[in-house]
C-alpha positions as CSV (number, residue, x, y, z in Angstrom):
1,X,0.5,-24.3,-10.5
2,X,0.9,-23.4,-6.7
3,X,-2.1,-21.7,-5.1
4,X,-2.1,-19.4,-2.2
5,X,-5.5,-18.0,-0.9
6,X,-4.9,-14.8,1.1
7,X,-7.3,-12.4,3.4
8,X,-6.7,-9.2,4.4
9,X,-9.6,-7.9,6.0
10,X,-8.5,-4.2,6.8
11,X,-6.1,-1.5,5.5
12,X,-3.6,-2.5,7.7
13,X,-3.8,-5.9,6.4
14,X,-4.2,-4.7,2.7
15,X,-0.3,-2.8,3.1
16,X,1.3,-6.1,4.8
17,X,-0.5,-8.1,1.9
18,X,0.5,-6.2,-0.8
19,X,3.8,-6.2,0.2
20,X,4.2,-9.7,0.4
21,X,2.1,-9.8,-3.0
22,X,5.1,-8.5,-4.7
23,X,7.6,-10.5,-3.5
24,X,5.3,-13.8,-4.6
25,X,4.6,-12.3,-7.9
26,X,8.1,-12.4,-8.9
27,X,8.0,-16.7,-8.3
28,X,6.7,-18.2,-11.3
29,X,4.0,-20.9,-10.7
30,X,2.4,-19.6,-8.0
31,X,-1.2,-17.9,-8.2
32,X,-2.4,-15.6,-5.5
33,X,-5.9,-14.8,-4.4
34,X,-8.7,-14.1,-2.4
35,X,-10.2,-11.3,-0.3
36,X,-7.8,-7.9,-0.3
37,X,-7.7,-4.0,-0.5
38,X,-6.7,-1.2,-3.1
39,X,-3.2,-2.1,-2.3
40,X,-3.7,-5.8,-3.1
41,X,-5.4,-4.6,-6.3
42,X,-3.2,-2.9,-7.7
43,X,-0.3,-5.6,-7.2
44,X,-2.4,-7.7,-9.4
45,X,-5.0,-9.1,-6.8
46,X,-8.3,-10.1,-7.4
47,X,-10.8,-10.3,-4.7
48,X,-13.5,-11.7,-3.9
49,X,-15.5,-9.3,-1.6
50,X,-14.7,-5.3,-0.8
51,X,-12.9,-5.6,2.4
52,X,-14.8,-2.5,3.6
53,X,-17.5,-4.7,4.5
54,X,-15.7,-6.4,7.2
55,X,-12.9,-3.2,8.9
56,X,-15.4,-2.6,10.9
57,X,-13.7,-2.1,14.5
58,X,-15.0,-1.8,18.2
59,X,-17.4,-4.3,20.0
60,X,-20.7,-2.1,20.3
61,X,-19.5,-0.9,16.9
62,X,-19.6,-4.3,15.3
63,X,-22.8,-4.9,16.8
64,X,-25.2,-4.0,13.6
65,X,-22.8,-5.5,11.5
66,X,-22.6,-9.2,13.0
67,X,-25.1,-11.2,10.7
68,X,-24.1,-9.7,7.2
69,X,-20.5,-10.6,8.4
70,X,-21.3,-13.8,9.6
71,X,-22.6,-14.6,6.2
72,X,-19.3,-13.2,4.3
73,X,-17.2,-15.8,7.2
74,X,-19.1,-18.4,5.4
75,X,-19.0,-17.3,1.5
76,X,-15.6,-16.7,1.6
77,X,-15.1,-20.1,3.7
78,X,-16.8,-22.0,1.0
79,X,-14.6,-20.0,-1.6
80,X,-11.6,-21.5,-0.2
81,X,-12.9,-25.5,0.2
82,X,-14.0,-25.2,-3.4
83,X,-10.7,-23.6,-4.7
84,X,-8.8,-25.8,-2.6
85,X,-5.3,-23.9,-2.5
86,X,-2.4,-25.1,-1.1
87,X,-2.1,-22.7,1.3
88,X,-4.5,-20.0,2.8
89,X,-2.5,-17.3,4.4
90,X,-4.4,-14.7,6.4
91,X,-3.1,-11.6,7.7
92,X,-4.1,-9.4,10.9
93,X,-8.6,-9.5,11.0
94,X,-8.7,-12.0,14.2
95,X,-12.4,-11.6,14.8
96,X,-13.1,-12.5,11.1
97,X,-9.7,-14.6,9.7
98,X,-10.0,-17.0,13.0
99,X,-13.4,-17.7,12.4
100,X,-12.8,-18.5,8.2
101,X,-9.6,-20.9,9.1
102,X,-11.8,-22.9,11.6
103,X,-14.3,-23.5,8.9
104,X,-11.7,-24.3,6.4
105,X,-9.7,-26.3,8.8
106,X,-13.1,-29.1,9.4
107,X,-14.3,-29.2,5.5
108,X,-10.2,-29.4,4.2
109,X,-7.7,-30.3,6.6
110,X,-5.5,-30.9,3.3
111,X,-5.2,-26.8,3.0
112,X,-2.0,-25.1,5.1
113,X,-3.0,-22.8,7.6
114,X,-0.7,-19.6,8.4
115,X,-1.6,-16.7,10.0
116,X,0.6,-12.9,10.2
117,X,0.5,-10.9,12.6
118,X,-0.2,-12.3,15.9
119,X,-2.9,-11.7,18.2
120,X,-1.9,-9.0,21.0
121,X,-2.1,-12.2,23.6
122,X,0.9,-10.2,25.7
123,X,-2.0,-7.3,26.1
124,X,-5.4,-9.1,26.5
125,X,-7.1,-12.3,26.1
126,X,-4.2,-14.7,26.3
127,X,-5.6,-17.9,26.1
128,X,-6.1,-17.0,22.7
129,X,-2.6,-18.4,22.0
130,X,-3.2,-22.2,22.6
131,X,-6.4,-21.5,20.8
132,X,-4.7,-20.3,17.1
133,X,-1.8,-23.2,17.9
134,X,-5.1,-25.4,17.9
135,X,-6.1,-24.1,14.7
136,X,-2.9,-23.0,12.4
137,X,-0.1,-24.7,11.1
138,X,2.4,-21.8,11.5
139,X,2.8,-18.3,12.6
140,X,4.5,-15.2,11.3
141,X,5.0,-12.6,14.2
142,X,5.9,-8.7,13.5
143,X,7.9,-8.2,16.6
144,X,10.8,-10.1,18.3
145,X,9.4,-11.1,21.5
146,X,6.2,-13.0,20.5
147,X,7.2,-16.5,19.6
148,X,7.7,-17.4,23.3
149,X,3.7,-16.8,23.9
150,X,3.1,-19.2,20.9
151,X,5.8,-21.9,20.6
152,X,5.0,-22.7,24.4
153,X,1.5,-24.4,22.5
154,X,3.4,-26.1,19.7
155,X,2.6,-23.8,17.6
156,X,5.5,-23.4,14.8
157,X,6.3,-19.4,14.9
158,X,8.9,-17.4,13.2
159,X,9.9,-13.7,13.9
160,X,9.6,-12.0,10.2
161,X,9.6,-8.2,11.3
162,X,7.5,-5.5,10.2
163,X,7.1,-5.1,6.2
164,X,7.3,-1.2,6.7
165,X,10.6,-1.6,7.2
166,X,11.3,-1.7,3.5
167,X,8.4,1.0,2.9
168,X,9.3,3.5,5.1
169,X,13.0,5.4,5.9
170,X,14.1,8.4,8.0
171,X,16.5,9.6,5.2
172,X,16.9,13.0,7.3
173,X,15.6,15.2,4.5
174,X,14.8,18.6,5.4
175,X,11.7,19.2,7.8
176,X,8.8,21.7,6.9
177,X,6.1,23.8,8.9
178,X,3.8,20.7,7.7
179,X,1.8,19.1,10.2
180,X,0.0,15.7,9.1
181,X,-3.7,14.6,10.5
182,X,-3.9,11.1,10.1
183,X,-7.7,9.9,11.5
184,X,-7.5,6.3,10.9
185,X,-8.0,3.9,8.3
186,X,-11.3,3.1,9.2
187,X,-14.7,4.8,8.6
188,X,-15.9,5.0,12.2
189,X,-12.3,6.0,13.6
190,X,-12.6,8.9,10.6
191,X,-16.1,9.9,12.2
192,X,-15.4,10.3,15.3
193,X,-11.9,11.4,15.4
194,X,-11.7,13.9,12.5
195,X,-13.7,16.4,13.9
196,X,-11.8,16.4,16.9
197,X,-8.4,16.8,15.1
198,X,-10.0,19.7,12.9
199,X,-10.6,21.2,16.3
200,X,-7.8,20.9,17.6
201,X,-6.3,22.8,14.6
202,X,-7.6,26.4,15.8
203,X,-5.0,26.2,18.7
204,X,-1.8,25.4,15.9
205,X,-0.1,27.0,13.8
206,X,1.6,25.5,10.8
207,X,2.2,26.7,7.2
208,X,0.4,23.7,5.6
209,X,-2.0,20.9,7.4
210,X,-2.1,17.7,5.0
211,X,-4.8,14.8,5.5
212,X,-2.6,11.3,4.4
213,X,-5.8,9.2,3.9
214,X,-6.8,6.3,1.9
215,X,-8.5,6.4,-1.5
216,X,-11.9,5.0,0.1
217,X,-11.8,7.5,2.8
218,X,-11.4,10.1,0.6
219,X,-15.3,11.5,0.2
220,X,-16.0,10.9,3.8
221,X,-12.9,12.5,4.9
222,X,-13.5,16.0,2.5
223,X,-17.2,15.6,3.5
224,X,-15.8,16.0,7.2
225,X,-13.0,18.8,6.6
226,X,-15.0,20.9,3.9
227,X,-14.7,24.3,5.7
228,X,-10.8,23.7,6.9
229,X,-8.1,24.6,5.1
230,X,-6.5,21.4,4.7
231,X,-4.8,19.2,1.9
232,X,-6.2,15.6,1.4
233,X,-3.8,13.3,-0.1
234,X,-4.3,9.3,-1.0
235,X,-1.5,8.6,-3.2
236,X,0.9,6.3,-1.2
237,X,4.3,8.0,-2.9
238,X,2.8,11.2,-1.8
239,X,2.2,10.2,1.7
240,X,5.2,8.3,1.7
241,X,7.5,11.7,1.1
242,X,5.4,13.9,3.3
243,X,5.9,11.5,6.2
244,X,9.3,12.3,6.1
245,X,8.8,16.0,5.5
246,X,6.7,16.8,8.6
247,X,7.1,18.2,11.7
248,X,4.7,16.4,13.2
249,X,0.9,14.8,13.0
250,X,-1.4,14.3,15.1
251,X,-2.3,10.4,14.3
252,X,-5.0,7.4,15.4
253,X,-3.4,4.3,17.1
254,X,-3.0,2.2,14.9
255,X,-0.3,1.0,11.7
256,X,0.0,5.1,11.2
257,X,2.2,4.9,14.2
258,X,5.1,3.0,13.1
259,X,4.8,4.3,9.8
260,X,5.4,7.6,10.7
261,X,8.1,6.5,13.6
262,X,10.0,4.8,10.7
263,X,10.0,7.8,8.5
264,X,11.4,9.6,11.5
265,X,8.1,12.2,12.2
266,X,7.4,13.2,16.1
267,X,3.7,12.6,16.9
268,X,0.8,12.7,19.1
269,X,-1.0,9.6,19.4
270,X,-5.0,9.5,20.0
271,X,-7.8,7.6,20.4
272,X,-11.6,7.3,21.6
273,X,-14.3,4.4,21.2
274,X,-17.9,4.4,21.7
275,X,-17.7,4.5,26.1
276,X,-19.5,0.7,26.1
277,X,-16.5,-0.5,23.7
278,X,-14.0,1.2,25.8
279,X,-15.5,0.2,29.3
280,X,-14.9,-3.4,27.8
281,X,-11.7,-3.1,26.6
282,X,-9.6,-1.0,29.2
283,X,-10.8,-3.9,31.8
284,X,-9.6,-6.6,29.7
285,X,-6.2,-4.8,28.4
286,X,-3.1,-5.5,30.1
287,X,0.0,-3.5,28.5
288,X,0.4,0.1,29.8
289,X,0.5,1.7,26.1
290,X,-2.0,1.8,23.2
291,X,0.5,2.8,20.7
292,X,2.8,0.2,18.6
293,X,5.6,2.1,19.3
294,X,5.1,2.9,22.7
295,X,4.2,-0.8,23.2
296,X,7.5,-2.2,21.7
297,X,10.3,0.6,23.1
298,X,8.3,-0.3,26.1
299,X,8.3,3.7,27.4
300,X,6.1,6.7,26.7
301,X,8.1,7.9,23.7
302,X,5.1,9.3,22.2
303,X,2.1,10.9,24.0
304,X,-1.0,9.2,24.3
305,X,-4.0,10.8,24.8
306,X,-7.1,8.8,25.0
307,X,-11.0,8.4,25.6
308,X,-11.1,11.5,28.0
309,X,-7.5,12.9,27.0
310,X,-8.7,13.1,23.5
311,X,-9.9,16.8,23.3
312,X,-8.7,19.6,20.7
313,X,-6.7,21.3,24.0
314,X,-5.6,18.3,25.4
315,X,-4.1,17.2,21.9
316,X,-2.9,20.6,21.1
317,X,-0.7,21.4,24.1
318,X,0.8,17.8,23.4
319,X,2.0,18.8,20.1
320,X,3.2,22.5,21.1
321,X,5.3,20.5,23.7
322,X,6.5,17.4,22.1
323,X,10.1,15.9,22.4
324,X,10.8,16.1,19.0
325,X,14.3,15.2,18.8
326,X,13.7,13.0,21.8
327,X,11.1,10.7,19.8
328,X,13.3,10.9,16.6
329,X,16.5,9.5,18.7
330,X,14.0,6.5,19.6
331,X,12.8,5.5,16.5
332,X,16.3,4.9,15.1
333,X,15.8,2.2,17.9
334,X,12.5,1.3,17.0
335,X,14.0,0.4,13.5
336,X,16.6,-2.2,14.7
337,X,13.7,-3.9,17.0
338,X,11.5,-4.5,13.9
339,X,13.8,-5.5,11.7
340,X,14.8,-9.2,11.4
341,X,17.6,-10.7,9.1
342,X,16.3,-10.8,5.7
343,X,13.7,-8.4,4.3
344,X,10.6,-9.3,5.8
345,X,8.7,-9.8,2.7
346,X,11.2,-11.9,1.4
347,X,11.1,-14.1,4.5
348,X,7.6,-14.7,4.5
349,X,7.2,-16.0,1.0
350,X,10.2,-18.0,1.8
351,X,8.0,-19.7,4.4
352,X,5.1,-20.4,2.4
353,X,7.1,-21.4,-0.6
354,X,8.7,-24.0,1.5
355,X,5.4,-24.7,2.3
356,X,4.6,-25.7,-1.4
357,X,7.9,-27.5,-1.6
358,X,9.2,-24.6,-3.9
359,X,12.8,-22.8,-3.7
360,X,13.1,-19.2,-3.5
């Protein structure tokens, strides 16, 4: 029996695992586990920890949460020497993945190290890039012009694409006066940027206002929008069809982004951090964009309104004046960029199952 130890350490990580959890289920001899989401779960996925207690996001956010997540680094670690799989794959979760795999790297250098979704090197921090080809023995990137940053190290990197691809279509059904909120995916984005959103719903007008959210988020996100007269949905088929129904949402930076772009649905993108977290960052940043999209078509296809920008005006006068058909056209690009010649599920347990000297 093959054994592949994965981590996802956030939502965003929890889709791209589960995704690749289904293509691996379908290999006989091969057991997956480790630390995962609801997504992961319900694929057949047993973890070791809730992952909530390390998506926490933001440097002054992360702050009060440093030693309790130190600790998990070093559980979960230990989990991994003492299973000894042949593999352990981690996805996305730098600040906490990076820090497992160095552990795991020193006690068991026997154990396989790959790593999806590459650090943002091409936007901040890029010494970070000899670093992981220091540490890991291959990486999977989502987009088609990060190898050169990483193979430059020696650092064994294959373009896979972006999993959403196979999730997500623009299958040009008809639109409806629906406008979609989407806050985030983690509970301090949902705090601070839900009440600003809710706002920002007194100067709109649409037939129905939906919440996409995740099953987790659920309480805190009703807690928030109690008095609005708003929809909350967390079922992923639901969200999945209303992506493609909308007009438009108003949406965090984030995964969100190309999920929405893929399903063909103009947006406003926004964001805001705690000023000390965003003082940090915006010096150390180097790309022009925060969104994925934005970030890959390399042009302001979607409006971005940040920090400052991020008020219920600001955001509403983007969305009464957005280029609908103008974004739409550019996400039929955004498609062909992402995608890469094989499913990329298929194509990244193709690479670990070579890893384990198995056929697909």
């Amino acid at each position: 029996m093959k054994k592949i130890y994965m981590i996802a350490g956030e939502p965003s990580g929890d889709f791209l695992g589960a995704k690749i959890m289904q293509k691996l289920s379908q290999i006989e001899n091969v057991k997956v586990f480790g630390v995962g989401g609801d997504l992961m779960k319900y694929a057949g996925f047993d973890s070791l920890i809730n992952i909530e207690q390390i998506s926490v996001g933001g440097i002054a956010e992360i702050v009060p949460h440093i030693f309790a997540i130190k600790r998990l680094i070093e559980y979960v670690a230990e989990n991994i020497v003492e299973t000894k799989p042949d593999i352990l794959l981690t996805i996305d979760s730098p600040g906490f993945c990076f820090r497992v795999a160095k552990i795991v790297r020193r006690k068991d250098p026997s154990i396989k190290l790959v790593h999806f979704v590459a650090p943002s090197v091409w936007a901040w921090r890029p010494k970070r890039a000899k670093k992981l080809a220091e540490l890991y023995d291959h990486l999977l990137t989502l987009f088609d012009f990060e190898p050169p940053y990483f193979t430059k190290y020696g650092l064994k990197t294959t373009f896979v694409g972006h999993p959403a691809i196979d999730e997500f279509e623009q299958n040009n059904v008809p639109k409806q006066d629906l406008l979609l909120v989407l806050p985030g995916s983690r509970k301090q984005e949902v705090k601070t940027l839900l009440p600003i959103f809710l706002e920002t719903l007194k100067y709109l007008s649409f037939e129905r206002i939906v919440i996409p959210t995740l099953p987790n988020l659920t309480n805190l996100v009703s807690s928030i929008a109690r008095e609005d007269n708003v929809e909350i949905v967390s079922n992923e088929m639901q969200k999945k069809e209303l992506f493609q129904r909308a007009k438009c949402a108003i949406v965090a930076s984030g995964t969100a982004t190309l999920q929405l772009a893929l399903s063909g649905c103009p947006m406003a993108c926004c964001y805001k951090l705690s000023p000390l977290t965003y003082h940090i960052v915006k010096s150390l940043i180097k790309t022009k964009y925060i969104s994925l999209v934005n970030i890959i078509l390399d042009r302001c296809v979607i409006p971005e309104l940040i920090q400052n920008e991020c008020t219920p005006e600001k955001i509403a006068d983007a969305v009464n004046t957005l280029g609908a058909q103008k974004q739409t056209d550019s996400f039929i690009k955004l498609r062909e960029r992402l995608y890469s010649d094989i499913s990329p599920s298929q194509k990244i347990a193709n690479v670990l199952l070579d890893y384990m000297g198995s056929n697909t």
